[in-house]
N, C-alpha and C positions, 0 to 999 in steps of 0.2 A: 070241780075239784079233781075228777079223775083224770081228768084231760093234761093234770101237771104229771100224772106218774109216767104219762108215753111221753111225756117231754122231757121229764128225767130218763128213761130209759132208752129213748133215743141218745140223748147226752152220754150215755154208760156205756153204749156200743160203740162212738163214735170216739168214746176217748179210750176203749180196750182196742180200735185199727191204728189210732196213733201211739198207742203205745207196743204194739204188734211191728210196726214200720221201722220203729226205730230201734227197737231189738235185733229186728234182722239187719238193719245197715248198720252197726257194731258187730254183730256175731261176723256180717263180710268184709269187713274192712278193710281184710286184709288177703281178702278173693281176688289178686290179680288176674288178667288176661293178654290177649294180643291187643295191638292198637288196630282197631279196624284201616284200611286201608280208604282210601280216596272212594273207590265202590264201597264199600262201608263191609264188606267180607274180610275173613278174619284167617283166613290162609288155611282153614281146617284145623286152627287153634281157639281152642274155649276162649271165651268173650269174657269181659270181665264183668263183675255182679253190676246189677241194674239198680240203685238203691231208689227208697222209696220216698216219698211225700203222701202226708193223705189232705185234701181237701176239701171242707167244709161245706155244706149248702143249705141252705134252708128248706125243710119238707113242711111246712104246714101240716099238722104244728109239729115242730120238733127241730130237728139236724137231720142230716145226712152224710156220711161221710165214704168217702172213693179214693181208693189206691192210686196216685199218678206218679209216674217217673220223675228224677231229679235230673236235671238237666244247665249242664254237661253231665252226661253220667261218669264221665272218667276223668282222669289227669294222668296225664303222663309223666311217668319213674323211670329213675332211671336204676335198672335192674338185671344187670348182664346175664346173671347166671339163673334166669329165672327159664323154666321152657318156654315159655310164651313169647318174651323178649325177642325183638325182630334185628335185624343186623346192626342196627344204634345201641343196644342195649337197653330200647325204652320197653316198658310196659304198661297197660292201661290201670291204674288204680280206683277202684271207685271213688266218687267223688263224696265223702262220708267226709264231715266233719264232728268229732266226737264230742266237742264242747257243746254244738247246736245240737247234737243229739243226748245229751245230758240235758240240758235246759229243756228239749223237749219231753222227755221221759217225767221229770219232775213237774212240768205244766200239767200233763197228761194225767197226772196220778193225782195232785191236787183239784182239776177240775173234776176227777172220776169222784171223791172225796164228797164234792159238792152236791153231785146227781143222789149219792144215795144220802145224804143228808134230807137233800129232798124227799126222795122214797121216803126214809122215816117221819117225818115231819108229818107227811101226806097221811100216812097211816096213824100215827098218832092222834091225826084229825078226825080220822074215820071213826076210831077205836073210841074217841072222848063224843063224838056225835053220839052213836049208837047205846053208850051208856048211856048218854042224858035221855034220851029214847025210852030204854027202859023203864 
């Protein structure tokens, strides 16, 4: 029985980095930068945000969950008067889609929902053991 509350709370961790992930690529959304060049250096102009993914693994028992980059991480804008902007007037956008990061914010919140449902349930179990114990 104990063995489900590090499975729920593995689950709680792993959906407070997906919900961490996706906070920060909307808070950047809008962190342009230079478009790296062919060497992939940026002229000595800031880079643009790096947004996040997290993905999922199995830890016997439980989840695991790990920051990994989105990839492409940019798209290029066309933004003349931005400083970053290179002689085309492009600049790198992070590659943030805010609908997918909606729908993930709302999975993430509902599965966290889930974990400590669990937690209580689990406890509830213990608490109803213990009395009949008595």
């Amino acid at each position: 029985m104990v063995g489900s509350i590090g499975i729920a709370l593995s689950g709680l961790t792993a959906q407070m980095r997906r919900l961490d992930a996706s906070a920060s690529n909307v808070a950047n959304v809008r962190s342009t930068g230079a478009v790296p060049t062919s060497d992939g250096s940026t002229g000595g102009k800031p880079a643009a945000y790096q947004p996040l993914a997290v993905a999922q693994t199995d830890a016997n028992p439980g989840t695991r969950a790990s920051f990994t980059p989105i990839t492409p991480a940019y798209l290029q804008e066309y933004a003349p008067d931005d400083s970053a902007a290179n002689a085309a007037g492009m600049v790198a956008a992070p590659n943030v889609d805010l609908a997918t990061e909606r729908v993930n914010q709302i999975a993430a919140s509902r599965a966290y929902g889930a974990n400590v449902a669990v937690v209580r349930t689990q406890d509830e179990m213990l608490t109803s053991l213990l009395d009949s114990k008595a």
